[in-house]
ChimeraX commands (.cxc) that place a marker at each C-alpha (Angstrom):
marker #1 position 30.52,-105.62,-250.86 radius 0.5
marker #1 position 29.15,-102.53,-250.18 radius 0.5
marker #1 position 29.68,-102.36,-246.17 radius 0.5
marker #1 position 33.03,-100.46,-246.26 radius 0.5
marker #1 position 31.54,-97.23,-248.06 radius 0.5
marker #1 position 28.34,-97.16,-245.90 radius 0.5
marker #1 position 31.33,-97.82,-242.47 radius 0.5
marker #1 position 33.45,-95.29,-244.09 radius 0.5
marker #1 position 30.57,-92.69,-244.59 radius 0.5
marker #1 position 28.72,-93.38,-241.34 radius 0.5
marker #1 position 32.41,-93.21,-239.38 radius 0.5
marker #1 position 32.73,-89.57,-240.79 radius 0.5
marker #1 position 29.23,-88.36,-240.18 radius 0.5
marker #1 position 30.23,-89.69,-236.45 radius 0.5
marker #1 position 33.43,-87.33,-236.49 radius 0.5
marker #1 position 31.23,-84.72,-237.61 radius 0.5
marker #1 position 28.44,-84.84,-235.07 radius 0.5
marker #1 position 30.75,-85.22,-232.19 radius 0.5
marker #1 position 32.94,-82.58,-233.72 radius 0.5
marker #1 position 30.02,-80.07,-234.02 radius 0.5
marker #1 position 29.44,-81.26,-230.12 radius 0.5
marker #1 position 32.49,-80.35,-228.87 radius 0.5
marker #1 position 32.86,-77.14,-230.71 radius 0.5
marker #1 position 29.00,-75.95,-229.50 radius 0.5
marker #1 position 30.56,-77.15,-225.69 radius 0.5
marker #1 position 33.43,-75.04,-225.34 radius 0.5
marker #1 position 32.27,-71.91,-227.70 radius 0.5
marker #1 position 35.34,-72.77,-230.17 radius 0.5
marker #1 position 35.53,-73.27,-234.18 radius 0.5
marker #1 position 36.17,-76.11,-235.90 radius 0.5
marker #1 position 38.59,-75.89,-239.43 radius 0.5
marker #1 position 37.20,-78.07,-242.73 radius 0.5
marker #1 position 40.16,-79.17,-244.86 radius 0.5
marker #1 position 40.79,-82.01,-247.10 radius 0.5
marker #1 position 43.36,-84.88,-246.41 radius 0.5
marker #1 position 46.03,-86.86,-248.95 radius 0.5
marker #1 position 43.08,-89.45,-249.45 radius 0.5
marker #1 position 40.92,-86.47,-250.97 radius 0.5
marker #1 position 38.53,-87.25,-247.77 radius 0.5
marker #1 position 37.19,-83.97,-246.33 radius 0.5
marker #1 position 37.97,-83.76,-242.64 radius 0.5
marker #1 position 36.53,-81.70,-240.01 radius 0.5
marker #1 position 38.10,-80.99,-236.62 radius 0.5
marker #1 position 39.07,-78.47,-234.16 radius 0.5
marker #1 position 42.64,-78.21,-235.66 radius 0.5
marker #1 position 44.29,-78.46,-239.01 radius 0.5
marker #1 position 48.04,-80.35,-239.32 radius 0.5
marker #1 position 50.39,-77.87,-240.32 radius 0.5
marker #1 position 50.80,-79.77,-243.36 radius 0.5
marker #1 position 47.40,-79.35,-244.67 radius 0.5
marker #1 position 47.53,-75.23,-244.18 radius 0.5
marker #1 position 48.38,-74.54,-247.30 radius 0.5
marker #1 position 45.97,-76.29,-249.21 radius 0.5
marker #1 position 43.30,-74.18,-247.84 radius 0.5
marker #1 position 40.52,-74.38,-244.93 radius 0.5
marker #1 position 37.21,-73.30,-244.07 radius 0.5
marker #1 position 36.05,-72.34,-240.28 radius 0.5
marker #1 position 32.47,-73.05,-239.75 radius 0.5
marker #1 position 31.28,-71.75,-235.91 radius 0.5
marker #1 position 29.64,-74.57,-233.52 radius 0.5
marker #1 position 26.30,-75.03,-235.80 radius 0.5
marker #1 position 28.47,-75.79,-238.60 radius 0.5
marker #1 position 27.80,-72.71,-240.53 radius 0.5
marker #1 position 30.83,-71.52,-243.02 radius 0.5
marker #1 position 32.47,-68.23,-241.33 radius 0.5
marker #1 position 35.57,-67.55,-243.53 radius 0.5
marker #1 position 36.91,-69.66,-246.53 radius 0.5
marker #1 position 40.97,-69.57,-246.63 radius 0.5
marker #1 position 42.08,-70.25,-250.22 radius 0.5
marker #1 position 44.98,-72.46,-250.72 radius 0.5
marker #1 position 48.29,-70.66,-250.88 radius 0.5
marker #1 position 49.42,-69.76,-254.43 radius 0.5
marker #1 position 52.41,-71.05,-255.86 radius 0.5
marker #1 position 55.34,-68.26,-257.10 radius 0.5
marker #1 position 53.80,-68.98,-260.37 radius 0.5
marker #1 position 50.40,-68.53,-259.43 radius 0.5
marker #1 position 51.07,-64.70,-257.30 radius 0.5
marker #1 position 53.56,-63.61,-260.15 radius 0.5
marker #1 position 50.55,-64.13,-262.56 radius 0.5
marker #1 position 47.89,-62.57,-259.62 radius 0.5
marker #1 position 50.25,-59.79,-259.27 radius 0.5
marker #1 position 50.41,-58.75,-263.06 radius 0.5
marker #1 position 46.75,-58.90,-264.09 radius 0.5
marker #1 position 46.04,-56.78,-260.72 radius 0.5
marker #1 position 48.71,-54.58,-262.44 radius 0.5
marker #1 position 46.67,-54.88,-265.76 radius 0.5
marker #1 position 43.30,-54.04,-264.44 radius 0.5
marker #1 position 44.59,-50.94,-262.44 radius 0.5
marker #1 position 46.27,-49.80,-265.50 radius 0.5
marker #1 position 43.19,-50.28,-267.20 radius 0.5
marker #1 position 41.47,-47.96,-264.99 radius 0.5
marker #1 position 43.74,-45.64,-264.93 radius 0.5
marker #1 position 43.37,-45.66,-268.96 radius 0.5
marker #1 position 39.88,-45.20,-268.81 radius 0.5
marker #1 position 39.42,-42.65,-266.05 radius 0.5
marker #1 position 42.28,-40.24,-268.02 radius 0.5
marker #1 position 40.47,-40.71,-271.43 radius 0.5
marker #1 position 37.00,-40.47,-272.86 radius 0.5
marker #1 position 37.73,-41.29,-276.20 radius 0.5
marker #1 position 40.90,-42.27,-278.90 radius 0.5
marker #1 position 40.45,-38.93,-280.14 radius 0.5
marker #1 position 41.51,-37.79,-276.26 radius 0.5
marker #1 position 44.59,-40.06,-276.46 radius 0.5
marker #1 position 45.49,-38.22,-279.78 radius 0.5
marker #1 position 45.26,-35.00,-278.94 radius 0.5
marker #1 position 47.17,-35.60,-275.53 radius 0.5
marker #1 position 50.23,-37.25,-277.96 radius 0.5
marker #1 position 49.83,-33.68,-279.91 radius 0.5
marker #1 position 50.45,-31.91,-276.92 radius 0.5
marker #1 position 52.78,-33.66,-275.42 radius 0.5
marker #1 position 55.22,-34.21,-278.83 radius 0.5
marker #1 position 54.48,-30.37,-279.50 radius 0.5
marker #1 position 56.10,-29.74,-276.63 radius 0.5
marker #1 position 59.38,-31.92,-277.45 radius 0.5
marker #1 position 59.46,-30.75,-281.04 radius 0.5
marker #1 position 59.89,-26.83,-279.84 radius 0.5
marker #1 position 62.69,-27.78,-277.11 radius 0.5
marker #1 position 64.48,-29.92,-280.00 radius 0.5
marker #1 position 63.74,-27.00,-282.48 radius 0.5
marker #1 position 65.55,-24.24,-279.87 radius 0.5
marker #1 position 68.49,-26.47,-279.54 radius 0.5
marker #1 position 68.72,-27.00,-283.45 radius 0.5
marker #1 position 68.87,-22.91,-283.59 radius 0.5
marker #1 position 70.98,-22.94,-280.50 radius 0.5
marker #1 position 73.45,-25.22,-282.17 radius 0.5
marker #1 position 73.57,-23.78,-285.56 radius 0.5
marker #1 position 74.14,-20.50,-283.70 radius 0.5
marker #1 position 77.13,-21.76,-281.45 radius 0.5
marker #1 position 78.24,-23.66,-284.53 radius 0.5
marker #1 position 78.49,-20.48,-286.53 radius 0.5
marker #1 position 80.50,-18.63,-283.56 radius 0.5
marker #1 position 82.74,-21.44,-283.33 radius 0.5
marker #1 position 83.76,-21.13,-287.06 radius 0.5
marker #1 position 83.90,-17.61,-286.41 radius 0.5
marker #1 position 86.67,-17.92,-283.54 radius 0.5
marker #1 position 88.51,-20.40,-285.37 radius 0.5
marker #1 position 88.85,-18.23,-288.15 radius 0.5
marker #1 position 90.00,-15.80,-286.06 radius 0.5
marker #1 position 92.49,-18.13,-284.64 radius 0.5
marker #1 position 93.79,-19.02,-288.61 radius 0.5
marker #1 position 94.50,-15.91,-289.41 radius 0.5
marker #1 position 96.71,-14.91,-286.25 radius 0.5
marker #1 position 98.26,-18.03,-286.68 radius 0.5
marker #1 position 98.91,-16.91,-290.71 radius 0.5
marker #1 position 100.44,-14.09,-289.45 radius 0.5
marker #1 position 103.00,-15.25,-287.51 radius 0.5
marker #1 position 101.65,-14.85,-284.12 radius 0.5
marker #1 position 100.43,-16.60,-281.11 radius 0.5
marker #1 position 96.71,-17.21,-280.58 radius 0.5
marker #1 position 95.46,-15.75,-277.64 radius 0.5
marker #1 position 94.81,-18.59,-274.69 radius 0.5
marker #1 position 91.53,-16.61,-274.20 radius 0.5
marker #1 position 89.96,-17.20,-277.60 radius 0.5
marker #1 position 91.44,-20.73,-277.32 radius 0.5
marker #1 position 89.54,-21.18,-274.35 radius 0.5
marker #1 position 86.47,-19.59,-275.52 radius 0.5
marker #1 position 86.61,-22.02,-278.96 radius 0.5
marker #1 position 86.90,-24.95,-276.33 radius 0.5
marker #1 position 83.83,-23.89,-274.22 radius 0.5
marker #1 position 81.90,-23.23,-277.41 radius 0.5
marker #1 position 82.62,-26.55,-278.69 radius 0.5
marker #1 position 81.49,-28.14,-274.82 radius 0.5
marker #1 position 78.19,-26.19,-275.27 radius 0.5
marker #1 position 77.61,-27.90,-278.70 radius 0.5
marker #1 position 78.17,-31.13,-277.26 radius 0.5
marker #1 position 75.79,-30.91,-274.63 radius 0.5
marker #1 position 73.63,-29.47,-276.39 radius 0.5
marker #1 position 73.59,-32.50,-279.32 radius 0.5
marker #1 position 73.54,-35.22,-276.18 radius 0.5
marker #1 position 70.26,-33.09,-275.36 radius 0.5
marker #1 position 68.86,-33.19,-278.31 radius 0.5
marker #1 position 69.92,-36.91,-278.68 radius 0.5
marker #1 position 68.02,-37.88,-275.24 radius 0.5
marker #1 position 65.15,-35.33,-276.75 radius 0.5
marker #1 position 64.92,-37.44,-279.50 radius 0.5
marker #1 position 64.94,-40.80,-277.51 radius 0.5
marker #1 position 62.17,-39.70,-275.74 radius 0.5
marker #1 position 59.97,-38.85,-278.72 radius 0.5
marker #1 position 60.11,-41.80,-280.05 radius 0.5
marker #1 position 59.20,-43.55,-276.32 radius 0.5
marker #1 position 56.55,-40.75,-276.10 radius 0.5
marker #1 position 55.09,-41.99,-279.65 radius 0.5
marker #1 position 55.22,-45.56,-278.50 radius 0.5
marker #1 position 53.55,-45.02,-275.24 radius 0.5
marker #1 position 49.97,-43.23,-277.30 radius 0.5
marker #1 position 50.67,-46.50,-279.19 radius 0.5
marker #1 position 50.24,-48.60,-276.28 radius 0.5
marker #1 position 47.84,-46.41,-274.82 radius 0.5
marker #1 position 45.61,-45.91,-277.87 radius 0.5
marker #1 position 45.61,-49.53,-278.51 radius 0.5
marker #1 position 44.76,-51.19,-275.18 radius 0.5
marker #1 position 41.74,-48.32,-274.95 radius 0.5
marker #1 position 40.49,-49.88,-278.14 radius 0.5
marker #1 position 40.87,-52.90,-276.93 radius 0.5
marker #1 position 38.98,-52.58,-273.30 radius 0.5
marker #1 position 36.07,-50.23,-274.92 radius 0.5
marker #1 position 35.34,-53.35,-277.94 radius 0.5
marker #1 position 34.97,-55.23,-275.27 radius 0.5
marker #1 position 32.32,-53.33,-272.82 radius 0.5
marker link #1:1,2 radius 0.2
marker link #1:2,3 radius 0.2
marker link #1:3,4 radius 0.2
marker link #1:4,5 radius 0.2
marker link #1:5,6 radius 0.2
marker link #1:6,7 radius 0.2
marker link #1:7,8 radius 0.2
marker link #1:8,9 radius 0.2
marker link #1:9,10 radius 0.2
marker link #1:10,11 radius 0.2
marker link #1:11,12 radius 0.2
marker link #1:12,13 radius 0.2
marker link #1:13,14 radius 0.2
marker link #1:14,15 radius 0.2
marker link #1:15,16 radius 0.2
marker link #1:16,17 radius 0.2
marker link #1:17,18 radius 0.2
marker link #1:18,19 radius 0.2
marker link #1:19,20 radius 0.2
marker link #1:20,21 radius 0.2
marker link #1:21,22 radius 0.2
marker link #1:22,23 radius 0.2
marker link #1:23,24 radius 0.2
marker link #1:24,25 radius 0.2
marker link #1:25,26 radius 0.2
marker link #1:26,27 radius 0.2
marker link #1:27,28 radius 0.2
marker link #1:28,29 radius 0.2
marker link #1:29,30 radius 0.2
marker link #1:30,31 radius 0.2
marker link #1:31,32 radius 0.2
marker link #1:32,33 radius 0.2
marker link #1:33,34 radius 0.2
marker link #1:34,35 radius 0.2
marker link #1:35,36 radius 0.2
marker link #1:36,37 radius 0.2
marker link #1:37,38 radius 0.2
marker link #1:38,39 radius 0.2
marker link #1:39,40 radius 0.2
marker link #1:40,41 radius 0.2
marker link #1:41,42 radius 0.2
marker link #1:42,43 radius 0.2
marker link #1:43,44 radius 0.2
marker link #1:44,45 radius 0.2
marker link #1:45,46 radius 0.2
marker link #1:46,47 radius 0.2
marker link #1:47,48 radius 0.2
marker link #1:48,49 radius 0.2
marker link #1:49,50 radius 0.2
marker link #1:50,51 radius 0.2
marker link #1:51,52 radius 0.2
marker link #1:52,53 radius 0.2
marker link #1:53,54 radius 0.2
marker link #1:54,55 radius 0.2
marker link #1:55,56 radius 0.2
marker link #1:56,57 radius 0.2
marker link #1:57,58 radius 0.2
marker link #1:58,59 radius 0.2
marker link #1:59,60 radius 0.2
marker link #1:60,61 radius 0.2
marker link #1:61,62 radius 0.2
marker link #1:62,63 radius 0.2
marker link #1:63,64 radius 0.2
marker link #1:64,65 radius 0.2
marker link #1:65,66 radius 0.2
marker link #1:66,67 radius 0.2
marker link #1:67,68 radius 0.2
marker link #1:68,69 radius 0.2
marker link #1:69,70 radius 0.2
marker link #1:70,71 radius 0.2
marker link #1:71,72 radius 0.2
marker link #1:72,73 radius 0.2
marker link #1:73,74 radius 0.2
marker link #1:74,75 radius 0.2
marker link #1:75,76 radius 0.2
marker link #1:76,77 radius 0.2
marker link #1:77,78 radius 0.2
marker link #1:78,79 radius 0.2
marker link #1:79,80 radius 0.2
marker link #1:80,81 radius 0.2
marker link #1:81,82 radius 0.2
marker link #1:82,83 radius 0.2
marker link #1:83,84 radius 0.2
marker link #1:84,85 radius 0.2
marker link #1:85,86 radius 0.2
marker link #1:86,87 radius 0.2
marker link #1:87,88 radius 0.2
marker link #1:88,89 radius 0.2
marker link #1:89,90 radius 0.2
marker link #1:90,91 radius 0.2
marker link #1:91,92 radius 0.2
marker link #1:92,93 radius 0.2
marker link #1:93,94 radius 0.2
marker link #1:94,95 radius 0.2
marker link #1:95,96 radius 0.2
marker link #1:96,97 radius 0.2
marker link #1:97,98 radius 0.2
marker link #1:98,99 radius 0.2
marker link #1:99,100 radius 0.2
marker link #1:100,101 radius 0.2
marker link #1:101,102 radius 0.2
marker link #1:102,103 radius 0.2
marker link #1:103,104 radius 0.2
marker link #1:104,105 radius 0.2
marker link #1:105,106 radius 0.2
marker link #1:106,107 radius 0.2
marker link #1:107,108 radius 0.2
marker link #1:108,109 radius 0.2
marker link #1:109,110 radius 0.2
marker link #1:110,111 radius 0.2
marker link #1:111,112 radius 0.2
marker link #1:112,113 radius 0.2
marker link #1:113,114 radius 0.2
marker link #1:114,115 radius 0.2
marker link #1:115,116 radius 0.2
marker link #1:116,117 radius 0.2
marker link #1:117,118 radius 0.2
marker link #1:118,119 radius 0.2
marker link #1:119,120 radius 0.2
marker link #1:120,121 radius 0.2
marker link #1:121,122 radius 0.2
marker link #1:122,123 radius 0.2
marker link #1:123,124 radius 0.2
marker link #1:124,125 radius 0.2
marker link #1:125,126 radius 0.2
marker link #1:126,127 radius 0.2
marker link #1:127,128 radius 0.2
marker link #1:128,129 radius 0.2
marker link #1:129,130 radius 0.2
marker link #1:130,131 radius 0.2
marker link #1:131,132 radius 0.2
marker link #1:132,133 radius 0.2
marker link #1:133,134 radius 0.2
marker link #1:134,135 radius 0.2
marker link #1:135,136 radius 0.2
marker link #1:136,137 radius 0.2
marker link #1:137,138 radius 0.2
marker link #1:138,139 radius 0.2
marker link #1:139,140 radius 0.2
marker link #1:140,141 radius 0.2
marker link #1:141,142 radius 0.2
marker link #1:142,143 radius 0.2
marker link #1:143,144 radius 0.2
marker link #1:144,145 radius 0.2
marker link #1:145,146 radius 0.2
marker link #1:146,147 radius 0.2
marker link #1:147,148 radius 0.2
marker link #1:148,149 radius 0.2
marker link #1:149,150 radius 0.2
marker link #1:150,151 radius 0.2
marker link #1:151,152 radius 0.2
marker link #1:152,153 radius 0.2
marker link #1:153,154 radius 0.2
marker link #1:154,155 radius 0.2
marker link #1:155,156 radius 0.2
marker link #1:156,157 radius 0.2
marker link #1:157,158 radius 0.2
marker link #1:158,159 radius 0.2
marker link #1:159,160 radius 0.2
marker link #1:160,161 radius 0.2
marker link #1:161,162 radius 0.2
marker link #1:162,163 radius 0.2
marker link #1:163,164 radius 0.2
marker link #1:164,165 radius 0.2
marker link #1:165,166 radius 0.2
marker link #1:166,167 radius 0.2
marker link #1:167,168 radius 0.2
marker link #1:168,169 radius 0.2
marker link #1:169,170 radius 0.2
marker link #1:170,171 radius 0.2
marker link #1:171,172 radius 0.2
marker link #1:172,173 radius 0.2
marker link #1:173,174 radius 0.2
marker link #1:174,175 radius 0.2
marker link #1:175,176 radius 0.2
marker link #1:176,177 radius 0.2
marker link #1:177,178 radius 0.2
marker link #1:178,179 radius 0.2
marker link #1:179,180 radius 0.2
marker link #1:180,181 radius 0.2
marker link #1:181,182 radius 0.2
marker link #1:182,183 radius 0.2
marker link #1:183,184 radius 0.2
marker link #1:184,185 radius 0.2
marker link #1:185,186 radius 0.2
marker link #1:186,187 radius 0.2
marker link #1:187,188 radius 0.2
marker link #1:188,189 radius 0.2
marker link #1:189,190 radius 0.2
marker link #1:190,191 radius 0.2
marker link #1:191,192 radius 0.2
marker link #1:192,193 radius 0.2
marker link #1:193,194 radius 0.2
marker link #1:194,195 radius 0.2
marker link #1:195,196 radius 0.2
marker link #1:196,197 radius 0.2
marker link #1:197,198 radius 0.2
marker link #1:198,199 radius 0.2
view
């Protein structure tokens, strides 16, 4: 009952011998993959079929010169791809900062310097604001008195007015970016925590 194994495993240990044979003869390599059956093969060529499920290339004395690892699946490289993405993140992370107290004070500096450009358009607004009432009062009391306004202070109300808004879609996008600036230190502050528990 047990002559087919013993056939089986001497018939393979034949393939290998004369494999190794052939491959010292003519100076070549021989490839190491396994078949559907699960049966590990060894030969001087692998079926295009079996490529992708990985190889190794031993040299004539059957010694193991390179190992090819099967080929990943989309799955497989998408996930590969991100935690090389993760770990080079990491150290990034860790060569920028020394400490949580670094990540702090670089979220100081950095809002600090948000904060004053929102601050000067505040003032920059209130001050076009107050010019633009200014005009228009101007224009009121012309009116009230039976004239025409002038197209030049009409004008001038109309670019005052475009200055505000750009100015407030500034200091909307300023304000955006705060918040993302707050929420990167977040990030940043946590995953350092996280890495340094774990060293």
């Amino acid at each position: 009952m047990r002559i087919a194994p013993i056939a089986r495993l001497l018939f393979t240990v034949t393939l290998l011998l004369s494999a190794l044979a052939n491959a010292a003869g003519s100076g070549q390599v021989l490839y190491r993959y396994t078949d559907e059956q699960g049966i590990t093969v060894l030969n001087e060529a692998i079926p295009p079929g079996y490529v992708a499920r990985g190889y190794e290339i031993l040299n004539f004395s059957g010694r193991v010169i390179e190992v090819v690892p099967p080929q990943l699946s989309p799955e497989e490289y998408e996930a590969q791809r991100q935690q090389q993405a993760r770990e080079e993140a990491d150290r990034k992370l860790l060569k920028r900062y020394n400490s949580l107290a670094d990540i702090e004070s670089a979220r100081k500096r950095k809002l600090a310097i948000v904060e004053q450009d929102m601050a000067i358009m505040h003032s920059n607004i209130t001050s076009l604001s107050r010019q633009i009432a200014q005009e228009e009062a101007q224009a009121a009391r012309t009116q009230r008195g039976g004239r025409e306004v002038a197209p030049e202070l009409l004008q001038r109300i109309a670019d005052l007015q475009k200055e505000v808004s750009v100015l407030r879609e500034r200091l909307q996008r300023r304000a955006e970016e705060e918040s993302s600036i707050a929420a990167e230190f977040d990030k940043a502050a946590a995953r350092y925590a996280e890495i340094t528990s774990r060293s």
